[in-house]
C-alpha positions in Angstrom: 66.9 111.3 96.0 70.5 110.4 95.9 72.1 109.6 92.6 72.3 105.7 93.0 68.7 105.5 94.1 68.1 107.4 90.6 70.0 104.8 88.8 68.3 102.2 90.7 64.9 103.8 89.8 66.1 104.0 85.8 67.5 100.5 86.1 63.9 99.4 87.2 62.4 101.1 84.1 60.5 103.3 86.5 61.9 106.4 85.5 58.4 108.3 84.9 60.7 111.7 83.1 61.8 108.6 80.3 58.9 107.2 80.3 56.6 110.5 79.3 59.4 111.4 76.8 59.1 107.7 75.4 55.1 108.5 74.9 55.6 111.8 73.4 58.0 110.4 71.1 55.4 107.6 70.1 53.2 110.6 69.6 55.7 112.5 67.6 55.8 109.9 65.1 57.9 111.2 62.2 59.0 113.9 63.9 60.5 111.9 66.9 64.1 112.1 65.6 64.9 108.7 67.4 61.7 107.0 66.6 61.8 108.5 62.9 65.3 106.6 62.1 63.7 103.5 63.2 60.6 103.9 61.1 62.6 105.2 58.2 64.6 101.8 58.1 61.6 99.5 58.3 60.2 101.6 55.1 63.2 101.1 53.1 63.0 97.8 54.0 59.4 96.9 53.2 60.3 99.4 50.0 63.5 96.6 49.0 61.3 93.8 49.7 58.6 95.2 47.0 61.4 95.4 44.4 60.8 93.3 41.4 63.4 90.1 42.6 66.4 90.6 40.8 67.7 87.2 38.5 70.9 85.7 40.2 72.9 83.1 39.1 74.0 79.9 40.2 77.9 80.7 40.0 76.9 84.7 41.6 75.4 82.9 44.5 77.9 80.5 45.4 80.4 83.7 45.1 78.0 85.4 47.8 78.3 82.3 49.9 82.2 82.4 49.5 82.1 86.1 50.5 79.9 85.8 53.3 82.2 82.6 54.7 85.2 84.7 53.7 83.9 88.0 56.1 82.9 85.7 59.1 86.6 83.7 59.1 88.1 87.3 58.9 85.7 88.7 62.0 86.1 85.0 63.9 89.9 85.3 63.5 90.1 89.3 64.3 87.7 88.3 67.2 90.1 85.9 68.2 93.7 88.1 68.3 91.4 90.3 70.4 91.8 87.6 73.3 93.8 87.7 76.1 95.8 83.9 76.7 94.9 81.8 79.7 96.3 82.2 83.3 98.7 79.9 84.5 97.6 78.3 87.6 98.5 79.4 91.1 100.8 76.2 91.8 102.6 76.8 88.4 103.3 80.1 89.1 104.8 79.5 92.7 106.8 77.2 91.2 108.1 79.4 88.5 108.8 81.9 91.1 110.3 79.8 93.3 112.5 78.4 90.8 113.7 82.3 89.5 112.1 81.2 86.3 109.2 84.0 87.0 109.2 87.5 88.4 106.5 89.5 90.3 106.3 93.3 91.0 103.1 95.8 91.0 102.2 97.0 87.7 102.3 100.6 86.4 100.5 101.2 83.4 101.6 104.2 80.8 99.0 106.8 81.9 98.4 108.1 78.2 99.5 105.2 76.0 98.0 102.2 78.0 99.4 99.6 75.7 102.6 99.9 77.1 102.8 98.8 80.8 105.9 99.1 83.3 107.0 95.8 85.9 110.0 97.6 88.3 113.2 95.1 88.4 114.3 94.5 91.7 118.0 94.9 90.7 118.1 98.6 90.7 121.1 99.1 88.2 118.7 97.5 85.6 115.9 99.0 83.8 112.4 98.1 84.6 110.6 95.3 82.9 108.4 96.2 79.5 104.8 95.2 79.1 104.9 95.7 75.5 101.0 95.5 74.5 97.8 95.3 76.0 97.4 91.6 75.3 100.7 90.8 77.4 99.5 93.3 80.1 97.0 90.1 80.5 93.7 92.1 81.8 96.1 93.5 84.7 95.5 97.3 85.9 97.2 99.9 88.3 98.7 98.8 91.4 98.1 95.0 90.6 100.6 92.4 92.0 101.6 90.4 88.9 103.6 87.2 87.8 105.8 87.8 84.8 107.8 85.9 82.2 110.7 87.6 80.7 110.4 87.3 76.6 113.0 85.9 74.2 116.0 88.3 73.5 114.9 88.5 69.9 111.7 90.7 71.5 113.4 92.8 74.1 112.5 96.6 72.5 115.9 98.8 72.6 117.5 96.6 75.2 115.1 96.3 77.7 114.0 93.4 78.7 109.8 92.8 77.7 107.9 90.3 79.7 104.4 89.0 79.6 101.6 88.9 82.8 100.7 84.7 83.2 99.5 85.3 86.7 97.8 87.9 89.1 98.9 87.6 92.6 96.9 90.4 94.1 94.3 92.2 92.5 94.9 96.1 94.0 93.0 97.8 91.5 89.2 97.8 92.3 87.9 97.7 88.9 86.0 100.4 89.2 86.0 103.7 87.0 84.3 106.9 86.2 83.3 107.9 82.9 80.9 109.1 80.3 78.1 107.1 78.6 77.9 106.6 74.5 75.7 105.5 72.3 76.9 102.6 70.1 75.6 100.7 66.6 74.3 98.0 68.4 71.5 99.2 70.5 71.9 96.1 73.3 75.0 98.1 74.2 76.0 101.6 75.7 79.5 102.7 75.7 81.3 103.2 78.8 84.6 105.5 78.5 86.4 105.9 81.4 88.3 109.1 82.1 91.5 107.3 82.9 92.6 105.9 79.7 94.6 102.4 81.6 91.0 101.5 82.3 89.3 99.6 79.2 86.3 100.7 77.3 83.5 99.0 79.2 79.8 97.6 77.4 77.5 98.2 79.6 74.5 96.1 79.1 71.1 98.6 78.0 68.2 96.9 79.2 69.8 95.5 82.0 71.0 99.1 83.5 69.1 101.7 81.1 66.4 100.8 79.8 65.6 104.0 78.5 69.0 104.8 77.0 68.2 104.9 73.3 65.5 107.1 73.8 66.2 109.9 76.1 70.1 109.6 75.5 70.7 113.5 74.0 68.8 115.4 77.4 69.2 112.5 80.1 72.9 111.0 79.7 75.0 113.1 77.5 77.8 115.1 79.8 77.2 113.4 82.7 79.5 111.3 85.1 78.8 107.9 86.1 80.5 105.7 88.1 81.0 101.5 87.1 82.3 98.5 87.6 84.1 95.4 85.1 82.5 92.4 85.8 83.9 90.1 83.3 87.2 91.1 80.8 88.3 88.7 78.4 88.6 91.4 75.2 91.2 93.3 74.5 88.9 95.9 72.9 86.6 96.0 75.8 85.4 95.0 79.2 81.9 94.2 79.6 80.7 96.1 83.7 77.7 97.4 85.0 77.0 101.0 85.9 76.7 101.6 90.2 75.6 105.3 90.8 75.6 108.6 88.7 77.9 111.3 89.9 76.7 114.1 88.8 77.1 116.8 85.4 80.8 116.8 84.1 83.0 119.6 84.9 81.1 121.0 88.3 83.3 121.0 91.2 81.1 119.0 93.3 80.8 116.2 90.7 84.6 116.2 90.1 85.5 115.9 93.9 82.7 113.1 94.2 84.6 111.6 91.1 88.4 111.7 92.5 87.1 110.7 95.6 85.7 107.3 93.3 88.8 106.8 91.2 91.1 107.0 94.4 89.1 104.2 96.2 88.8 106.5 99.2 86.5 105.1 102.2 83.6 107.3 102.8 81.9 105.0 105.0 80.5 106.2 108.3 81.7 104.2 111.2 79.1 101.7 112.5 77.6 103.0 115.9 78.2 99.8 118.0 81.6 100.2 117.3 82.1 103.8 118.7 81.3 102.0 122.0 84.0 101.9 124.4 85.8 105.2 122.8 85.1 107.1 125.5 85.9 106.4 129.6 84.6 107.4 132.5 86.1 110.3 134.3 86.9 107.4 137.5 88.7 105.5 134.6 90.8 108.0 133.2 91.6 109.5 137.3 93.2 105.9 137.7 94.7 105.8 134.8 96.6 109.1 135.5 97.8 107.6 138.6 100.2 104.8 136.3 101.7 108.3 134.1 104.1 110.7 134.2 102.6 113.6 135.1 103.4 117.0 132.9 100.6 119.1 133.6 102.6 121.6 134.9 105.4 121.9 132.5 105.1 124.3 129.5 104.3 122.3 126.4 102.7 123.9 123.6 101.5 122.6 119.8 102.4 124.2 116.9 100.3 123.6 113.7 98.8 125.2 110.3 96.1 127.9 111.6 93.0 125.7 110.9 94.4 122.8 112.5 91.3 121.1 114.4 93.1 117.4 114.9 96.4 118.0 117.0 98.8 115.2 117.3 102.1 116.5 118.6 103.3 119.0 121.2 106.7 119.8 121.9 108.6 121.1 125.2 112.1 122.2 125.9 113.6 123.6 128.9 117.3 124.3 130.0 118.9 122.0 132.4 121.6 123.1 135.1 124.1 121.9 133.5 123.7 123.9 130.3 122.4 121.3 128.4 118.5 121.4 126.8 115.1 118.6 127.7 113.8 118.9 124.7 110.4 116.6 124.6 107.8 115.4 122.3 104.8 114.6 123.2 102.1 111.8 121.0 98.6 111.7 121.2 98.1 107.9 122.8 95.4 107.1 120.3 96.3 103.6 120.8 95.4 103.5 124.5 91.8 104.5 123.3 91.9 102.2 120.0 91.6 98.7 121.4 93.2 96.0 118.9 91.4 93.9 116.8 87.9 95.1 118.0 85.6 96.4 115.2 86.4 100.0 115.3 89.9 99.0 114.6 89.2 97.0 111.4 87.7 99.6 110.0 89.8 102.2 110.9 92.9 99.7 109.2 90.8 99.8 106.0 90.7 103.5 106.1 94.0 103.5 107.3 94.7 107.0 106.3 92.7 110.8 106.4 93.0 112.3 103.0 93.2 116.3 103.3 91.2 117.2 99.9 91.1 121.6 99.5 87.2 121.3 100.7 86.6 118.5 103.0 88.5 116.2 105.3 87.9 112.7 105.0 88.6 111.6 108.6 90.5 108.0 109.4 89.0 108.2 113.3 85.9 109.1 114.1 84.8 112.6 115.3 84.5 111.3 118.9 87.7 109.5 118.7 89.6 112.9 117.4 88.1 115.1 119.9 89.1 112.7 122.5 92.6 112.5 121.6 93.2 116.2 120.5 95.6 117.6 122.0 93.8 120.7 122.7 95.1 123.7 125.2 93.8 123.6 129.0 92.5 120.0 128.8 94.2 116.7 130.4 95.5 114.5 127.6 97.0 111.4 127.5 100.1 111.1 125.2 103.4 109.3 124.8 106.4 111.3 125.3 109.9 111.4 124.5 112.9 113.2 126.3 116.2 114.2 125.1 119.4 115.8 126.5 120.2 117.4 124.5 123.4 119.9 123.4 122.7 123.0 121.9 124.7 121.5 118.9 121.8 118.9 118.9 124.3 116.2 120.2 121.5 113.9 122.1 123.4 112.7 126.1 120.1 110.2 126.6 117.2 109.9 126.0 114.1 108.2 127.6 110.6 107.3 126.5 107.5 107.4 129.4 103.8 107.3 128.8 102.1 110.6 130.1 99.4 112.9 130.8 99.8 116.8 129.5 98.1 120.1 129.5 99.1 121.9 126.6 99.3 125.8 127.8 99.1 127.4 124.3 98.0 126.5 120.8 100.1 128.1 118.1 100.2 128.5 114.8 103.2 128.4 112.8 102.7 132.5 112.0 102.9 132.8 115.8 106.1 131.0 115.9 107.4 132.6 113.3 106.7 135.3 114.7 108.6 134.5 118.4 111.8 133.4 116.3 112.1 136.8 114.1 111.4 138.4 117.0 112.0 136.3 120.5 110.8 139.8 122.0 107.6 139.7 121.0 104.2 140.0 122.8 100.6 139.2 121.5 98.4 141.7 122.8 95.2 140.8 120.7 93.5 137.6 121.8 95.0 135.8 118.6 96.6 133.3 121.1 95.5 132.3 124.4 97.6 131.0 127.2 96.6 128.4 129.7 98.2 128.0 133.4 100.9 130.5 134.8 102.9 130.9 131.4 103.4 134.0 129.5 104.2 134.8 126.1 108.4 134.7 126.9 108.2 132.0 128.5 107.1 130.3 124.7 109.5 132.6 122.9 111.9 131.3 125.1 111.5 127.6 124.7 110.8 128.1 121.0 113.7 129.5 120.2 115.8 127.2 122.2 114.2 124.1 120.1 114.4 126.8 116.6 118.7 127.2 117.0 118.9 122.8 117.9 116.9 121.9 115.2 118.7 124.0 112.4 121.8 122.3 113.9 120.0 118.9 113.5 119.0 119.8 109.7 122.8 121.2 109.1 124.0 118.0 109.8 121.5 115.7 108.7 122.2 117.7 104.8 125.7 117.3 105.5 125.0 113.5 106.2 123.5 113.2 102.5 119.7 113.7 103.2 117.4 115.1 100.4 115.0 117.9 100.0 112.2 116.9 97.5 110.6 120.2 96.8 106.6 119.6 95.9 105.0 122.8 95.1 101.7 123.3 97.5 99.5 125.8 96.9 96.8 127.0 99.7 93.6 127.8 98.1 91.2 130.4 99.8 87.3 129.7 99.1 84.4 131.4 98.4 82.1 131.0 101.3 78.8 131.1 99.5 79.9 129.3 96.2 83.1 127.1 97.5 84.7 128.1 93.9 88.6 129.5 94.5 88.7 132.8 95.0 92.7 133.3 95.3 95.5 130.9 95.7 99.2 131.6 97.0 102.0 128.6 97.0 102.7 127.5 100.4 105.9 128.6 102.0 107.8 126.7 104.9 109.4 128.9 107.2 111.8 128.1 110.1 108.9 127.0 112.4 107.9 124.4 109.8 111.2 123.4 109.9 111.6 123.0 113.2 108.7 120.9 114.1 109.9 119.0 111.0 112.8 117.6 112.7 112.1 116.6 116.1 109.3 114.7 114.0 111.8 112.9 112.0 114.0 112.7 114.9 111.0 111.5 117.2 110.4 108.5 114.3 114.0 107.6 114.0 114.4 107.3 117.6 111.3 105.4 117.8 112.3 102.9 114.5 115.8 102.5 116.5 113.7 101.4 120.0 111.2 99.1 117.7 114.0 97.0 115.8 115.6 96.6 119.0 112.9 95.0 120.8 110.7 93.3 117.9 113.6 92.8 115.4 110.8 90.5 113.2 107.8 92.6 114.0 109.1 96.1 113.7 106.8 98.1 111.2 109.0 100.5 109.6 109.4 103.5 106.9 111.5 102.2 103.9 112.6 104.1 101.2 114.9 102.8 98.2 117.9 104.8 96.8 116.9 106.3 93.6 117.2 104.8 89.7 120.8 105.2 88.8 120.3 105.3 85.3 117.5 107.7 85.4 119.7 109.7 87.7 122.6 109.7 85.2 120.0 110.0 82.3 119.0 112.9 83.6 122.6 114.8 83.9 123.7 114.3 80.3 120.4 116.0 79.5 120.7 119.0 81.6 124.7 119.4 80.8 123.5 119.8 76.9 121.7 122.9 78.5 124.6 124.0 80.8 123.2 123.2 84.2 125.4 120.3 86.7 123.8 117.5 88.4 126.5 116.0 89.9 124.8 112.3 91.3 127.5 110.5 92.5 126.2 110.9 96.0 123.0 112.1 97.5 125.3 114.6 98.9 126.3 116.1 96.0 123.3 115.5 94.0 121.4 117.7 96.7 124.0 120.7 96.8 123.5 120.8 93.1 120.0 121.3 93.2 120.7 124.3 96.2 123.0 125.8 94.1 120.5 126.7 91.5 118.3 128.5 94.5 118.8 132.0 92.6 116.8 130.8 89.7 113.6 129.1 90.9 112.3 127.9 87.5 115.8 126.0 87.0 115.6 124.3 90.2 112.2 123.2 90.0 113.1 121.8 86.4 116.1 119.8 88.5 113.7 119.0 90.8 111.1 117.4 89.0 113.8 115.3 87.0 115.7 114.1 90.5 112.0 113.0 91.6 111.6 111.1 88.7 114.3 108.9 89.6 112.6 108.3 93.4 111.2 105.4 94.6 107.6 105.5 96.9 108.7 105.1 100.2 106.7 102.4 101.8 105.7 100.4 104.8 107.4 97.6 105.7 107.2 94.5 108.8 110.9 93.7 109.1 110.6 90.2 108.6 109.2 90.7 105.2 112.7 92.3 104.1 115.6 90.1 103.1 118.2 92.2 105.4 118.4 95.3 107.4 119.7 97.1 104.3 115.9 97.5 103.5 115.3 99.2 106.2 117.5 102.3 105.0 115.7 105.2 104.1 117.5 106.8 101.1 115.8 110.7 101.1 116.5 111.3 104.6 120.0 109.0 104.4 118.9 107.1 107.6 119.2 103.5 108.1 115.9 103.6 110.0 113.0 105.4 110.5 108.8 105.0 110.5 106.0 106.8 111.4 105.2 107.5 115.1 104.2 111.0 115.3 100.6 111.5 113.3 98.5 108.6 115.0 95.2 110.8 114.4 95.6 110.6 111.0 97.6 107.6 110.1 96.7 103.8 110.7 100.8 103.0 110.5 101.5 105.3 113.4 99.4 103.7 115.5 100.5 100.2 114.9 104.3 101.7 115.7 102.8 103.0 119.1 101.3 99.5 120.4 104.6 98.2 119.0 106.7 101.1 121.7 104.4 100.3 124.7 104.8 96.9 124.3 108.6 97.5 124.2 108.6 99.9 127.2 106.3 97.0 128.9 103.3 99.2 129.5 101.0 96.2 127.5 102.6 92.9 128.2 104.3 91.0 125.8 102.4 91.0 122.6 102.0 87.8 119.8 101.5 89.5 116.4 101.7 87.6 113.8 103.8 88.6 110.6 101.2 88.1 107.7 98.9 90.0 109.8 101.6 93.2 109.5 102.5 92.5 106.4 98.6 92.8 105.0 98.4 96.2 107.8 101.7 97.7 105.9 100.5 96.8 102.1 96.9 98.7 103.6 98.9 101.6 104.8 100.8 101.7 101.8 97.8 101.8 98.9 95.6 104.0 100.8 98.5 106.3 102.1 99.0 106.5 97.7 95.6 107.0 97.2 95.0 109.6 99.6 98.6 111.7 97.9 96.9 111.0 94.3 93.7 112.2 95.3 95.0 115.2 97.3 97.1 116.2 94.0 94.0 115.8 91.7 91.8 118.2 93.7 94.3 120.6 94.0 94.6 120.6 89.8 90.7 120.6 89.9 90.8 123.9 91.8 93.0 125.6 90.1 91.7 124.3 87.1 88.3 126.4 88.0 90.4 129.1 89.3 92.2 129.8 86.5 89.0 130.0 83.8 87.1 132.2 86.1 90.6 134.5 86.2 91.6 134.9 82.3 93.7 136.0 81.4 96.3 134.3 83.8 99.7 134.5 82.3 102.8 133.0 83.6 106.3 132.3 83.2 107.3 128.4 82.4 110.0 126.6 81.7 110.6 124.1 78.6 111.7 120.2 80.3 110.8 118.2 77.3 111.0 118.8 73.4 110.0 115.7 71.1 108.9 115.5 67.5 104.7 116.0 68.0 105.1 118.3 71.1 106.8 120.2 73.9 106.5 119.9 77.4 106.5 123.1 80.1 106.5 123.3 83.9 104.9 126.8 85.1 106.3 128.0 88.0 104.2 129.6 89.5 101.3 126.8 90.1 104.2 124.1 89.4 101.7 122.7 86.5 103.1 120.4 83.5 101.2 121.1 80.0 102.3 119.3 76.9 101.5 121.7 73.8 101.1 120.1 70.5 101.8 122.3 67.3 99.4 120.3 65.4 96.7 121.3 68.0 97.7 125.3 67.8 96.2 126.0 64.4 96.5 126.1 60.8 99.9 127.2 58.7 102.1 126.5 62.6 105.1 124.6 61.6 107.1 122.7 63.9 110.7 120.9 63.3 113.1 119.4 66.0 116.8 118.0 65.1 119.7 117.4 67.7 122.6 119.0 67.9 126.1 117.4 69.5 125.4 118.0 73.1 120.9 118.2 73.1 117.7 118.3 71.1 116.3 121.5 69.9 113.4 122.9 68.1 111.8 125.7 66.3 107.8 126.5 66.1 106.3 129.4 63.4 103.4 130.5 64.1 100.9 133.2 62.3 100.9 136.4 63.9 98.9 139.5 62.6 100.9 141.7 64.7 104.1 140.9 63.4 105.8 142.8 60.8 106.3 139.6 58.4 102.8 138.0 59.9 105.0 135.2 61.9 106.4 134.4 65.0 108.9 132.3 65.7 110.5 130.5 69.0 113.4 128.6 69.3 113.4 126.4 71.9 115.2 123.6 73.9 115.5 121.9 77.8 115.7 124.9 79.7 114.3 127.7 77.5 112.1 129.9 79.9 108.5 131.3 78.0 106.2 133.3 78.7 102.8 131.4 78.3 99.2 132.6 79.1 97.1 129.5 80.6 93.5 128.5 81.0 91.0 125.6 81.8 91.1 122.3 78.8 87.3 121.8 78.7 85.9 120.8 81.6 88.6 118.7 82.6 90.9 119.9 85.3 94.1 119.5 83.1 95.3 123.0 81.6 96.1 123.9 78.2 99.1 127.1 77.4 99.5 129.4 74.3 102.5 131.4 73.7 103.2 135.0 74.2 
């Protein structure tokens, strides 16, 4: 029995485990700890109501009477602070908008102080609005597109400007959380507690959802996940929701995964049947089709992806030309030629509109029979969408030209076996660790990838020297137990120059695409946007780091990137610079160009481009294959094509919250993992890195799992003292601990921004957040 046809059962009161326990209870009688309470309170009140009566006064009653009417004013007024103010009505906040007397953004709510909520300004050399309290925040959560009015001066907190929510636009967040279940004083209600704290405390309603609550709450409820829903929010101390489905016992792996899989709003659906018809063609169909494409079967193009890679987009090719100049080609999956638009399968696949790659499990955006179709798998006929570039070997582009086609990739590689061919162009597999379709031979792919390998570290030299970023996040690959699925090792991911080379004829292959899009659809063109970073968070973060000797020099992106490389010698600094640079980023985002004011949003600030989307990953990504109806219609493969812009607009907000929720939940299962990993592996000790010191706590970054654990000194035991001060140029402080190894029965660190430790780690609880003491 699944878990929400248990909660159904319970729900029903036909829970037949709750039930015996509620007769043996009865049977108990005193001894039924639950029952006994409520016996022992009727005694003592049949045992006050025998009491002689006791003589009261006139004037002692009407002071009762005062006292009573006294308490219920104070509870009706406290009841009343506790609401949240009235919505203003759609109309009235259009027109405030419209008249630049309001201001809407998406919300982002303080993920461990949830009374203080962020709106970003839109003017980027200004700091983003405040939502200073839960009541202003106005029932909004995560995500949510809200209305704002800017507060008097005389309330703006340390010059930035504070605001209140009068309207929700959009509600983005689902209203939906998981969390633990807890008994409360009045037994109508159970407490819900969500495990992100921006969601409210919820009431759940007892006989309604558990009837058996009160009774079998110790063995039946206690340290178990459920998942529920708000249904109605109009306290600020609480929501009032319903409970959907039990997930499982807290802290197992396979409960937390169900759980992140929950809070991220990830579609797990299985795709209707009827609408896998029509996926597939018949082998006549496809023979004509191959007659209107280019044909490449014979040319030597090969993929080149991780090692368990089932789902292959992309192939690349590259051949010298007589005149000493390089083809280089890429070559796209044409999911879009199989996904028919607007028929079912392609509404729910825009819902999904994303695969999320969780450590265990793949939660696929197509369909298996949609993905093995349009695989690009060696020795089979596939039909892709290619483009072809002369090319110098400086990676100075002579033309270009795009053409639908038909392929037969000769070789399926791994990034180890390119690797491989560029340390060594030389070199020849002679296990069966690759195989190789058609007439070609290993040199023949050592030859073509090195070719590509010395353009494209020409086309990154010049794209850094143009002012592109590197945003460094660390990845760690996780190997499994096979019988268990617990981690059994882990080793942060490394990209090589093979990564890096199929890295940029991707972003070349997008930004040659965005170019081709704009050109031909300048009002429908769905594009890859990403806004130049917070300048004051940017400059923020160099007077910090200067108090600890280390130069971010920000006036470009340029120059901020070269001062990030020139701390390469020192990894744990330059993941500390790293982390503060992303801080300042922006989430890049999907855009339909007519929803932008000018073609200055188009610019993508990271990779310093002035446009660029996603083309390249149509098996895994909804936006991709909206670009690649938008190129055929362009090339004129399709006709001319009537989209309409709020249509776009609705695909690219889609894109854009799943495309977040997939990252978010990708990030949280990797933390969950190594959470496990590391309290089955004590002691793991590591070296971190101090990037925060305040007056309750410190903040370290480890470097080798690239976790960030806040350590409070009021948390670390009795007798630890703990003071901070600043000094002219950054804030520094000192924490004493007892130490029975010590000669003087203390030990003592000084610390600061910068200050490397050496910390031993393990699991907080059965959470997948990690706790540190010092060594």
């Amino acid at each position: 029995m699944d878990s929400t046809s248990k909660l159904q059962k319970q729900q029903n009161g036909l829970d037949s485990s709750a039930s015996q326990k509620y007769s043996t209870l009865q049977k108990q009688g005193d001894n039924g700890s639950l029952l006994t309470n409520e016996k022992k309170k009727i005694k003592r009140n049949k045992a006050k109501n025998t009491q002689p009566p006791t003589t009261i006064t006139c004037t002692e009653t009407h002071k009762q009477s005062e006292s009573q009417k006294d308490s219920k004013e104070k509870t009706a007024k406290k009841s009343e602070l506790r609401k949240f103010p009235l919505y203003w009505t759609k109309e009235q906040a259009e027109e405030g908008l419209a008249k630049g007397e309001l201001f809407k953004g998406s919300i982002r709510i303080h993920p461990r102080n949830n009374r203080l909520a962020y709106v970003s300004n839109k003017d980027p050399t200004e700091s983003d609005y405040l939502i200073p309290t839960a009541i202003d925040r106005n029932r909004a959560l995560e995500g949510d597109v809200v209305v704002i009015q800017i507060k008097p001066m005389a309330e703006w907190q340390r010059n930035k400007k504070t605001a209140t929510v009068v309207y929700i636009l959009e509600k983005i967040h689902t209203r939906i959380a998981v969390g633990t279940l807890h008994t409360m004083k009045d037994h109508q209600f159970a407490k819900f507690v969500p495990r992100d704290y921006r969601i409210p405390k919820i009431r759940i309603i007892v006989q309604k959802d558990f009837p058996w609550f009160y009774v079998v709450y110790m063995s039946d409820y206690k340290d178990r996940l459920y998942k529920a829903k708000i249904t109605s929010w109009n306290d600020t101390d609480h929501a009032v929701g319903t409970v959907i489905a039990e997930l499982g016992k807290v802290g197992e792996l396979s409960t937390e995964i169900k759980a992140t899989i929950v809070e991220n709003d990830l579609d797990t659906v299985s795709f209707p049947k009827e609408s896998l018809e029509g996926v597939s063609i018949t082998d006549e169909a496809f023979s004509s089709e191959l007659e209107c494409r280019e044909d490449l079967r014979k040319e030597c193009i090969f993929t080149i992806d991780p090692l368990s890679t089932h789902d292959i987009d992309d192939a690349m090719s590259c051949k010298k030309l007589d005149n000493g100049n390089f083809e280089v080609g890429v070559h796209i999956s044409d999911v879009a030629f199989y996904l028919k638009e607007g028929t079912t399968l392609d509404q729910v696949i825009s819902k999904k509109a994303t695969s999320a790659y969780l450590i265990n499990q793949v939660l696929h955006m197509l369909p298996k029979e949609l993905r093995s179709t349009c695989s690009l798998l060696p020795g089979l006929d596939k039909l892709t969408i290619s483009i072809f570039w002369e090319m110098t070997l400086t990676g100075r582009i002579i033309k270009q030209h795009f053409a639908r086609s038909v392929i037969n990739s000769c070789c399926q590689l791994a990034y180890e076996h390119a690797q491989r061919f560029i340390e060594n162009p030389l070199y020849v597999f002679q296990d069966d660790s690759i195989s190789i379709f058609g007439d070609f031979t290993c040199k023949d792919l050592s030859r073509a990838i090195n070719y590509l390998h010395m353009i494209a570290t020409n086309l990154r030299r010049q794209r850094f020297e143009n002012g592109a970023l590197q945003m460094w996040d660390t990845k760690l690959d996780f190997k499994l137990d096979k019988e268990t699925g617990e981690p059994s090792g882990f080793n942060m991911y490394e990209s090589k120059e093979a990564n890096k080379l199929i890295e940029e004829f991707m972003i070349l292959a997008n930004q040659t695409v965005a170019q081709k899009i704009i050109d031909s659809f300048p009002n429908y063109a769905f594009l890859r946007c990403h806004d130049p970073a917070d300048q004051n968070t940017l400059e923020t973060a160099c007077k910090l780091l200067k108090g600890s000797g280390i130069k971010l020099d920000v006036s470009s992106s340029w120059a901020l990137q070269n001062s990030i490389w020139e701390l390469k010698e020192d990894p744990l600094k330059m993941a500390l610079v790293n982390r503060f640079v992303v801080k300042a980023m922006s989430r890049a985002r999907y855009v339909c160009a007519q929803d932008t004011k000018n073609k200055q949003e188009f610019f993508h600030y990271a990779l310093n481009l002035p446009a660029y989307t996603h083309f390249t990953s149509p098996i895994r990504r909804y936006a991709d294959i909206v670009v690649h109806r938008l190129l055929e219609a362009s090339l004129g493969y399709t006709g001319k094509r009537f989209w309409k812009t709020k249509h776009l607009v609705a695909v690219a907000k889609q894109c854009n919250k799943q495309k977040w929720s997939a990252k978010c939940a990708e990030e949280e299962c990797n933390d969950l993992y190594l959470a496990h990993y590391i309290e089955n592996n004590q002691p793991f000790i590591a070296d971190a890195i101090v990037i925060n010191v305040t007056k309750k706590f410190f903040t370290i970054l480890v470097g080798a799992t690239g976790s960030i654990i806040s350590l409070y000194p009021e948390k670390m035991g009795e007798n630890v003292k703990y003071s901070l001060w600043r000094t002219k140029t950054r804030k520094e402080c000192n924490l004493v601990i007892p130490d029975t190894n010590s000669a003087n029965g203390l030990k003592m660190y000084d610390m600061h921004l910068c200050t490397v430790l050496r910390v031993k780690i393990f699991r907080k609880g059965k959470t997948s957040k990690l706790d540190a003491t010092l060594l």
